[in-house]
C-alpha positions in Angstrom: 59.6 -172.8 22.3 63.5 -172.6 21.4 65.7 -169.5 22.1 68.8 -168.8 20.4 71.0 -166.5 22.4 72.7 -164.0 19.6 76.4 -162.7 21.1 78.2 -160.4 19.5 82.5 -160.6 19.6 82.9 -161.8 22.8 80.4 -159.1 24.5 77.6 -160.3 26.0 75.0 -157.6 24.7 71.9 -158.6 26.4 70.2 -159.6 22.6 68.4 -162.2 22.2 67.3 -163.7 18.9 63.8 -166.0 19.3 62.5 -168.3 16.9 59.0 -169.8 18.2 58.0 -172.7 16.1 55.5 -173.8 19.1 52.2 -173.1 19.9 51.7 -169.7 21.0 51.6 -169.4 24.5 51.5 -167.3 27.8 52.1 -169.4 30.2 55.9 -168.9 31.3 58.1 -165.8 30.1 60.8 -167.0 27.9 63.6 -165.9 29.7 65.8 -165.6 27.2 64.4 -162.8 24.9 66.0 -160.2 27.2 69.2 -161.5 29.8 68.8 -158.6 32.7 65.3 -158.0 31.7 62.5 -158.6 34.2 59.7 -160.3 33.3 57.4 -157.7 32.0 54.4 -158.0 30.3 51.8 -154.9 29.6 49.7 -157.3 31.8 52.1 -156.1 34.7 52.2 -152.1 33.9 50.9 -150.1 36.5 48.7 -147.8 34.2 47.5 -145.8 37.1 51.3 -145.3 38.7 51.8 -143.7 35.1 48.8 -142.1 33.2 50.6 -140.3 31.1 51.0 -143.4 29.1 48.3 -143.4 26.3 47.4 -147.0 26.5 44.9 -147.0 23.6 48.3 -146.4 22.1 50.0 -149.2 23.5 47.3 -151.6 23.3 47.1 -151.0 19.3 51.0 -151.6 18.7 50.7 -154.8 20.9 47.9 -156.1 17.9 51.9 -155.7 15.7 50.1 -154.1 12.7 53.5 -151.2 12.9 55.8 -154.8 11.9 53.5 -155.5 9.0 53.9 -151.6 8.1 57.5 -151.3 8.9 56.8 -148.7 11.5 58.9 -147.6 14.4 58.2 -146.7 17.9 59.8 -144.2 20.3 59.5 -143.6 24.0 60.5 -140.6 25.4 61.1 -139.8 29.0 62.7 -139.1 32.1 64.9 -142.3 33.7 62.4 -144.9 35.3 59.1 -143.4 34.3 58.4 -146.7 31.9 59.7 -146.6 28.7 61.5 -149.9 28.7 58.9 -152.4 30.3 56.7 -151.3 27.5 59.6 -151.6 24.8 60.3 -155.4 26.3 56.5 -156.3 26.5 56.1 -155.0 23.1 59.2 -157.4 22.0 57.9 -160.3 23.7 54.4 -160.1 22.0 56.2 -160.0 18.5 58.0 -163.3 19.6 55.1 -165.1 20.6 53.8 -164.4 17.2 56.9 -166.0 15.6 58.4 -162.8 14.8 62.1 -162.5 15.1 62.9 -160.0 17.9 66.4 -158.5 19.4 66.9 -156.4 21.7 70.0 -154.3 23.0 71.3 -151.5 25.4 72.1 -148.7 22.8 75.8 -148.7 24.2 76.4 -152.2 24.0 75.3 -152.3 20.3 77.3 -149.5 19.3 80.2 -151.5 20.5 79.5 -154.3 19.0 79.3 -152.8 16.0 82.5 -150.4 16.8 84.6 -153.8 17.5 83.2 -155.8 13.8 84.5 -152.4 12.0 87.6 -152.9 13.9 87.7 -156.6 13.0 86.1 -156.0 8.9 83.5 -157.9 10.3 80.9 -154.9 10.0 78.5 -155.9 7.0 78.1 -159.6 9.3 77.1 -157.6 11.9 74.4 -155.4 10.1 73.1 -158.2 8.3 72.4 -159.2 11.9 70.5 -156.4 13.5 69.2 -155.6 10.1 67.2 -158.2 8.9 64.8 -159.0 12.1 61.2 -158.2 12.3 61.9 -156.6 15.7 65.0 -154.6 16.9 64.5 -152.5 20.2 67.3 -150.4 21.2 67.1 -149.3 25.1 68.6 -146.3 26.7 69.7 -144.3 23.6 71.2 -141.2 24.8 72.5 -142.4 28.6 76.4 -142.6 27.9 77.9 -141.0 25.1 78.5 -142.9 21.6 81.0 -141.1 20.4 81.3 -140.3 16.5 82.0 -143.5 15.0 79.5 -145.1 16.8 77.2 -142.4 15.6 77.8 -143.3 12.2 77.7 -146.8 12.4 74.1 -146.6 14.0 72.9 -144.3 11.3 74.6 -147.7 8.8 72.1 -149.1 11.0 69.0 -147.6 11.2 69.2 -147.0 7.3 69.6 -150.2 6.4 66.5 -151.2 8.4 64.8 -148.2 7.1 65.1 -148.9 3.4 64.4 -153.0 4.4 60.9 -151.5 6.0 62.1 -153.6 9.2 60.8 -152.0 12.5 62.5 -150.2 15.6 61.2 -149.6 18.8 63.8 -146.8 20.6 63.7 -146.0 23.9 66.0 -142.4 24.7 65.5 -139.9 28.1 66.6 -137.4 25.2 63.8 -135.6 23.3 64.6 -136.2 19.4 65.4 -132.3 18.9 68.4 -132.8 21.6 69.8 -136.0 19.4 72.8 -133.9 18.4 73.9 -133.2 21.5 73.8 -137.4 21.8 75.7 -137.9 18.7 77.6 -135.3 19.1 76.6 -134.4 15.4 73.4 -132.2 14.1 74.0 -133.6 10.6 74.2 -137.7 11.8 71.3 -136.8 14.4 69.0 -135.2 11.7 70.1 -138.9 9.7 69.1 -140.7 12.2 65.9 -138.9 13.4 64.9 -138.8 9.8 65.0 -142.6 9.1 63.4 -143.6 12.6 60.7 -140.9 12.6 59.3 -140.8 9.1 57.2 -143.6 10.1 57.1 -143.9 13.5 54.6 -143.4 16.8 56.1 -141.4 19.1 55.1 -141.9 23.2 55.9 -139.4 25.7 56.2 -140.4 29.0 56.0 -138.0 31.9 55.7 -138.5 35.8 57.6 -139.6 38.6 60.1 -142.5 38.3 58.6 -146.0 39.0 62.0 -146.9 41.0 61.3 -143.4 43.4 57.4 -144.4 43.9 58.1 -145.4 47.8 60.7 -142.8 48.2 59.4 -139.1 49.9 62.1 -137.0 48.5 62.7 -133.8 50.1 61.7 -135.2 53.6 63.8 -135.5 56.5 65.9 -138.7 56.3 65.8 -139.2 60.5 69.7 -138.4 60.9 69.5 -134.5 61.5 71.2 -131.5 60.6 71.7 -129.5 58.1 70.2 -130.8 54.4 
């Protein structure tokens, strides 16, 4: 199975493009589909740590039918309740089926695409991201995009909209707070309107994953005051 590692303008943006020609296989993760990822699979999601997840849900988009139908996923939910080992698992199915699959932190894209505007490189770049099977953008709505960023996503997400490509987002913002993110109601409502037209939408609610061990609210052995 070869891996081509996709950087963008001297950033390393933790996007990986695959191209499987092998067999199909699960006998090793491919570590590079996602640099920084760990190795997750839905084999590994703790489904009772987090039964909010609907996993009749999951289990159907792992079978890709929302590719062949150019549909577009979003998880919602508080940091570390599970939206991107999901997101990642989901990616890593498509590249086993030969599909080609990026995937990118939300801020890192944006300044990707921010630096090819800077450098007229900008219809290289969406040519990139907009012609895969398989784009997953993690952590929309963490750190601030700004306005040009904003509108160079929407270029984005439109051009994969009217291609019929798929998107899997994952955001800790609920889509009606997106302007507040983009710092615009009008390039929000774009945006929201391309990825949700056709699109499954999973809520994720609970306790982070990362706190699971963690009794918070309990004494933390050093005294005084809390």
């Amino acid at each position: 199975m070869a891996w081509e590692f996709a950087k963008g303008a001297g950033l390393d943006l933790q996007l990986y493009a695959v191209r499987s020609p092998g067999p199909r296989t699960r006998t090793s993760w491919p570590t590079g589909f996602c640099a920084g990822c760990s190795p997750t699979t839905l084999a590994d999601f703790d489904w009772r740590f987090q039964p909010s997840v609907p996993r009749g849900t999951i289990e159907q988009l792992a079978t890709l039918s929302f590719l062949e139908s150019g549909d577009n996923v979003i998880f919602v939910g508080s940091p570390g309740v599970g939206k991107s080992h999901p997101s990642i698992a989901l990616g890593y199915e498509a590249a086993l089926a030969h599909k080609q699959s990026y995937f990118a932190d939300c801020s890192k894209l944006v300044g990707d695409l921010v630096h090819a505007y800077a450098k007229e490189a900008l219809s290289r770049r969406l040519r990139l991201y907009g012609h895969c099977s398989l784009l997953i953008i993690d952590e929309l709505g963490y750190l601030d995009i700004g306005k040009e960023g904003a509108d160079l996503l929407f270029q984005l997400v439109n051009r994969r909209y009217v291609l019929g490509r798929s998107t899997i987002v994952t955001t800790n913002a609920p889509v009606g707070r997106w302007g507040d993110v983009f710092g615009s109601n009008v390039t929000a409502g774009a945006i929201a309107d391309r990825l949700c037209h056709r699109c499954a939408l999973v809520k994720i609610t609970g306790r982070s994953y990362r706190l699971k061990d963690v009794s918070i609210g309990e004494d933390d052995g050093k005294g005084g005051a809390s």
